[in-house]
LUMTIPA-574795 format. One record per atom (N, C-alpha, C): z, y, x; residue in one letter. Coordinates in steps of 0.1 Angstrom, whole numbers, plus 5000, padded with zeros to 4 digits. Atoms other than C-alpha are relative to their C-alpha. Example, Ala and Ser with C-alpha at 12.3 -4.5 7.8 and 13.67 -1.06 7.14 Angstrom:
REM LUMTIPA-574795
500049885009a/507849555123a/500050125009a/500049894991s/507149895137s/500850114992s/
END
This chain:
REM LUMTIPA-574795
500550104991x/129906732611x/500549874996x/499950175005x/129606332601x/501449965017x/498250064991x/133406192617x/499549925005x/500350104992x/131305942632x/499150035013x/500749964986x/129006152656x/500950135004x/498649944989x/132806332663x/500649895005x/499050124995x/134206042671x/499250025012x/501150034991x/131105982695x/499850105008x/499649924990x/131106272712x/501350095004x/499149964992x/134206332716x/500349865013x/499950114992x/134105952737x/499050075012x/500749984993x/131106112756x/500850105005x/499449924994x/133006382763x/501250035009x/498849994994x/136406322774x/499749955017x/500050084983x/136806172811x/500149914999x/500150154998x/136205842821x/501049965001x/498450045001x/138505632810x/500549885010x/499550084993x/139305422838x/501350065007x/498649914994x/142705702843x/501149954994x/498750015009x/145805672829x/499850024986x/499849945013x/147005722793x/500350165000x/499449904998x/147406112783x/501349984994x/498549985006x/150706022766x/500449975016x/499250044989x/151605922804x/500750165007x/499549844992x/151906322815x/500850074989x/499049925014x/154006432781x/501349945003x/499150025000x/157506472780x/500550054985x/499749935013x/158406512744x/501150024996x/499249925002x/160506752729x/500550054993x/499550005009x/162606812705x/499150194991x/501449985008x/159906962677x/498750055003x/501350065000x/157006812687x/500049894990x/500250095007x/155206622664x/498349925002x/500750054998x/153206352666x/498949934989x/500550055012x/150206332641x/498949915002x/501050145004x/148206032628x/499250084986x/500749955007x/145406212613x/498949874996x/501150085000x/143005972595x/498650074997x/501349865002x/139306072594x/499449954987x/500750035018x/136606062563x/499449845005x/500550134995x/135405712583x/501149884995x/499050055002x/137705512565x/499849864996x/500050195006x/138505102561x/501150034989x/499450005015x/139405082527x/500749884999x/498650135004x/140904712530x/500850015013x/499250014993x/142604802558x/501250044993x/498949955000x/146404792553x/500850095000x/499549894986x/147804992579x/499750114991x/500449885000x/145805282571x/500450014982x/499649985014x/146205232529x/501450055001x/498249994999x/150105192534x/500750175001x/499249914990x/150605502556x/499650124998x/500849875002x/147705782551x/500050065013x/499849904994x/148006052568x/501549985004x/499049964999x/151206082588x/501150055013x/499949954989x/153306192616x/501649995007x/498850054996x/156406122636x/500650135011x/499149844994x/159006412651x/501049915008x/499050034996x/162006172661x/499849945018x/500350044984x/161906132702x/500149905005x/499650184993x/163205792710x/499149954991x/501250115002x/160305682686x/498850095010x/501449984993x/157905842702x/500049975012x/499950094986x/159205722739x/499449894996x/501050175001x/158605402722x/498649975002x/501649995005x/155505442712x/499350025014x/500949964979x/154205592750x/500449885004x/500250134989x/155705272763x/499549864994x/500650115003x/153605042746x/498649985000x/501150014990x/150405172762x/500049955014x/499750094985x/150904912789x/498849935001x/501050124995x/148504652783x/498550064997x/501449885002x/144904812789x/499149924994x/500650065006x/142204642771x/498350035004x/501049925000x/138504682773x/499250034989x/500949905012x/135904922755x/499349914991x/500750075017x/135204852717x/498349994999x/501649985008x/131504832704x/500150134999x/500149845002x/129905182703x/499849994987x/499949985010x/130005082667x/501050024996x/499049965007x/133605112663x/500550104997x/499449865005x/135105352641x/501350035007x/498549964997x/138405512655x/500150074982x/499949975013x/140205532620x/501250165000x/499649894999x/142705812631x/499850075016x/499849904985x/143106112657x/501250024998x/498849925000x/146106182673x/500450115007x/499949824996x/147206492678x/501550015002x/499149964998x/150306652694x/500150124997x/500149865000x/151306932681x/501850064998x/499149944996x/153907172693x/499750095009x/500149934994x/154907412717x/498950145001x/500749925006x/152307642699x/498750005000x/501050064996x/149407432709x/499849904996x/500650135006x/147607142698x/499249905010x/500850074993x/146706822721x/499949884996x/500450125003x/144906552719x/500349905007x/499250074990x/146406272730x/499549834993x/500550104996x/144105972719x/499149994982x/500450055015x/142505782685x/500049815000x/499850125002x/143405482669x/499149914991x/500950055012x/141305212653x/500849904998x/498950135007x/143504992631x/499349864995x/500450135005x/140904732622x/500049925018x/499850114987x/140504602657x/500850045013x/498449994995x/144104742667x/499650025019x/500349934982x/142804942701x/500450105000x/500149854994x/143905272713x/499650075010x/500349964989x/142105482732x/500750155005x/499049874998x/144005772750x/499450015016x/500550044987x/141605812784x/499649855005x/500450145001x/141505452787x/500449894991x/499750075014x/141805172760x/501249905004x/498850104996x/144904992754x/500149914988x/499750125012x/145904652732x/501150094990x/499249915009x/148004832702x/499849924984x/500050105011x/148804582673x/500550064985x/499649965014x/149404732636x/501550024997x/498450005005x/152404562633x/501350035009x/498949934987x/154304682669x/500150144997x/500149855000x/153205062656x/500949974987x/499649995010x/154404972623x/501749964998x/498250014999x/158204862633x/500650114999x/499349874995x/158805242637x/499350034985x/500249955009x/157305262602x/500950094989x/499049945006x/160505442591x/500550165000x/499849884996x/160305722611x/498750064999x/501049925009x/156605812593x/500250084989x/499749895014x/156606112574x/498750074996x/501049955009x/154106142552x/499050144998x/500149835002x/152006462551x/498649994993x/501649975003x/148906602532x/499050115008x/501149914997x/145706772543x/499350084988x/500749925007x/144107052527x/499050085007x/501449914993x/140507232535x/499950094991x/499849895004x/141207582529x/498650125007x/501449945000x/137807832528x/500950174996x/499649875002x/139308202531x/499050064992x/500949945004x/137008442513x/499550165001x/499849864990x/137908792528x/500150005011x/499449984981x/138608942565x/501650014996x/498349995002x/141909022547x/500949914998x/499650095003x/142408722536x/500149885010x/500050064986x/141508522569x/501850045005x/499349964992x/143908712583x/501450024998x/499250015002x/146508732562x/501049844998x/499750185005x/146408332549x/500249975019x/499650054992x/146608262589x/501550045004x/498649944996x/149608472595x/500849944990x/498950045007x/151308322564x/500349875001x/499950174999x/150507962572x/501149985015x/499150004989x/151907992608x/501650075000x/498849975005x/154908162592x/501049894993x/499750095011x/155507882568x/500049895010x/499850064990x/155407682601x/498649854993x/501250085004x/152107502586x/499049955014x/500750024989x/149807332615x/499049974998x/501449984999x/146507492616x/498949905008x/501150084986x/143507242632x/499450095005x/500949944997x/141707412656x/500050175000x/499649865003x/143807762655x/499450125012x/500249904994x/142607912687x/498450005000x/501449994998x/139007832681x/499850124990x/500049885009x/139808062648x/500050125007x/499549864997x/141408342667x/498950065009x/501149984988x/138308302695x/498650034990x/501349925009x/136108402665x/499850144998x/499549875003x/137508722663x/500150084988x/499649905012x/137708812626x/500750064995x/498749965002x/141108932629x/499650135006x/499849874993x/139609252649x/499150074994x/501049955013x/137409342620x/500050044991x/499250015012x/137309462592x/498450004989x/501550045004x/133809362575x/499049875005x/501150084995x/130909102577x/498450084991x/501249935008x/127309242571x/498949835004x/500850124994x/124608912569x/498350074999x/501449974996x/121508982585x/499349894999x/500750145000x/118208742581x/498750065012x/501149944995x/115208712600x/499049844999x/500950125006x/112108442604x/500249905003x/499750164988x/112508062617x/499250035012x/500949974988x/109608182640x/500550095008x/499049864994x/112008462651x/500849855012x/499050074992x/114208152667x/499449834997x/501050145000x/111507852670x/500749865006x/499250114999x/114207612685x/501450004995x/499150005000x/116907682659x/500649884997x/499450145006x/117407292650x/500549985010x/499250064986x/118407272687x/500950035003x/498449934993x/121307542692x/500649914991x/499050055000x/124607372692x/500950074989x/498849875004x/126807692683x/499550134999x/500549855004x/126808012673x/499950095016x/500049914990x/127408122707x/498349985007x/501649984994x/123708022721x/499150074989x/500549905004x/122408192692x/500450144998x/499449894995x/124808502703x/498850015009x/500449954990x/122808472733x/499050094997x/501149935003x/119508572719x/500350154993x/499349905005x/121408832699x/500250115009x/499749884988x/122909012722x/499150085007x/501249934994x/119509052741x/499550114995x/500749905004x/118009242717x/501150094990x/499349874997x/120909482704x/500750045011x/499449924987x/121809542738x/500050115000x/499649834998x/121209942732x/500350034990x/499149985012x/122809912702x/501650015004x/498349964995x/126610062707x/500649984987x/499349985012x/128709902681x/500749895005x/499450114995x/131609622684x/499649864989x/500450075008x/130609302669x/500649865004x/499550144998x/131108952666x/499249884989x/500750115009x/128908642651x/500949914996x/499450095010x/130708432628x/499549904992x/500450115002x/128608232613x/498450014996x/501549975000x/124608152607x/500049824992x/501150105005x/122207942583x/498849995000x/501850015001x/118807792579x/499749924991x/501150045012x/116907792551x/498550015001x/501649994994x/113207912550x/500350125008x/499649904992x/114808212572x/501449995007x/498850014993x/117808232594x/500750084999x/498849905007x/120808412580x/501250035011x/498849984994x/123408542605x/500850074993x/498749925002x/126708672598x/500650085008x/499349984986x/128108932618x/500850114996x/499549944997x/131309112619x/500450085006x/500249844988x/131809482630x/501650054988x/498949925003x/134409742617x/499250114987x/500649935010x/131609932598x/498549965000x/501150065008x/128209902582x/499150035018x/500549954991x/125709842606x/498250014996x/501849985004x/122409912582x/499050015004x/501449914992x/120710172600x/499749965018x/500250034985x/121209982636x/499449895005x/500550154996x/119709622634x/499050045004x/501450034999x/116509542650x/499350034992x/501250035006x/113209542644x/499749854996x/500450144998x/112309202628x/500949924992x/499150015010x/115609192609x/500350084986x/499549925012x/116609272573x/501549994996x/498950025009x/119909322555x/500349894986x/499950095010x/120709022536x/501350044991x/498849995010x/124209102525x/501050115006x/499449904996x/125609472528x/501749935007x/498850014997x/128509502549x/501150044988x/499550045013x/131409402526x/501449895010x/498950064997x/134709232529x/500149824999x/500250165004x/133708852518x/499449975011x/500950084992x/132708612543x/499749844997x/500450135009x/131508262542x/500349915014x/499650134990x/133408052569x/500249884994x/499650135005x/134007702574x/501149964994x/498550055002x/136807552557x/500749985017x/499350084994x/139607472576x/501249915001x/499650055003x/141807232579x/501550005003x/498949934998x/145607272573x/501049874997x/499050105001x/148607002577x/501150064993x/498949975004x/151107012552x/501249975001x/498750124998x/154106862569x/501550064999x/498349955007x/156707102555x/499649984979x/500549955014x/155207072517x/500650094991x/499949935007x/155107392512x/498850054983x/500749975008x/153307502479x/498850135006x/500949934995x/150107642494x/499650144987x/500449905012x/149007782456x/501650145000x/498649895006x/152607972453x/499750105014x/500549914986x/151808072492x/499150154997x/500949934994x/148608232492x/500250104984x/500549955013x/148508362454x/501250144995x/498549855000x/152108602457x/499850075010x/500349884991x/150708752485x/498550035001x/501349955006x/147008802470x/498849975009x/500950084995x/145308592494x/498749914991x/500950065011x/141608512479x/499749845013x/500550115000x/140808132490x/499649904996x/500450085006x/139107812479x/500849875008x/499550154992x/140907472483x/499049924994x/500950105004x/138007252488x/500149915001x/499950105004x/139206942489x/501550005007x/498350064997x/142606772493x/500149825002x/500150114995x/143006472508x/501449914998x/
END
């Protein structure tokens, strides 16, 4: 998805910001960390964001600082402004969002917008620790499963770890991809998510008895689903569907994206414990 119609609905989405800051309900805690993720929307002569990258702050008395300098509230940017990073809390085995910064016209939004000057964030520039991003593309169910357990071992901080686990490929052990017509699903430019095209799914193997789970779907001149079971499910699809791609151990998820803020050697990681993945880009 284009970082600029996430940015945008994630603004549409959150709560009206005439509330407090969410850094105002955090009490932070000795290892929590506080990350400055920048997105692919980037100001290239900006400073700030050159200097710093990607990066993230753990030490507690800077981060009190930092929460007490959402004081002065400001009002809302142009809906053309980019927010240049997200910030993210992450700890206590969970991941929150707790605002996004735009460094060219030095506003933070965190439920409601506050004044936030480059060079007041950048006093605490000492206690920035550097980290890289990597967009890691599993290519097995074994390998999903194994690369997540070793990353969370390695104390690595998964984006978006429980949306993985709420996919269910960990309770599988196969993907079989089924296709069918565009006329089969005449408003698929509209669904959102895989789960409204679950819906229709579901309808019609309803007297089908097997465990499953959709993972993922494309459109080309036909609509390709993916769907995860424990065994082949050849002889049980519908009418109206064919077997695109025998059930089989490869699947074709999205990348995801993985903070490296212990730099561990991902290649030494995944490759001694026979993990198949693609690092598709490194940031």
């Amino acid at each position: 998805m284009n970082r600029l119609i996430l940015v945008t609905l994630i603004l549409i989405t959150i709560v009206s910001c005439s509330g407090s800051s969410y850094f105002d309900n955090v009490d932070f805690k000795n290892g929590d960390k506080l990350v400055f993720k920048y997105e692919d929307l980037r100001i290239e002569d900006n400073e700030f964001q050159k200097r710093h990258g990607h990066f993230y702050i753990s030490d507690i008395s800077t981060l009190n600082s930092i929460k007490g300098l959402l004081k002065e509230k400001t009002s809302r940017p142009s809906v053309n402004s980019g927010f240049s990073y997200t910030i993210i809390l992450e700890g206590r085995d969970k991941s929150y969002f707790l605002g996004m910064y735009d460094v060219q016209k030095e506003i933070l939004f965190s439920n409601s917008y506050y004044a936030l000057k480059n060079e007041d964030l950048q006093k605490y520039s000492n206690k920035f620790i550097p980290f890289e991003i990597y967009k890691i593309k599993f290519l097995t169910v074994s390998s999903f499963k194994k690369g997540i357990e070793l990353l969370q071992q390695n104390s690595f901080v998964v984006e978006n770890i429980e949306r993985m686990n709420e996919m269910g490929i960990a309770r599988f052990n196969g993907v079989t991809a089924i296709k069918t017509t565009r006329e089969a699903f005449p408003n698929i430019e509209q669904y959102k998510s895989l789960e409204s095209i679950e819906k229709k799914i579901k309808k019609e193997f309803s007297s089908i008895d097997f465990d499953y789970k959709l993972v993922n779907f494309a459109v080309y001149d036909s609509v390709e689903i993916q769907i995860a079971s424990n065994r082949s499910i050849k002889d049980l699809i519908p009418d109206g569907y064919t077997i695109a791609k025998p059930f089989n151990e490869n699947i074709d998820l999205l990348p995801i994206d993985v903070y490296n803020i212990k730099n561990v050697d991902l290649k030494t990681l995944f490759e001694s414990n026979n993990v198949k993945y693609e690092l598709t880009n490194k940031e």
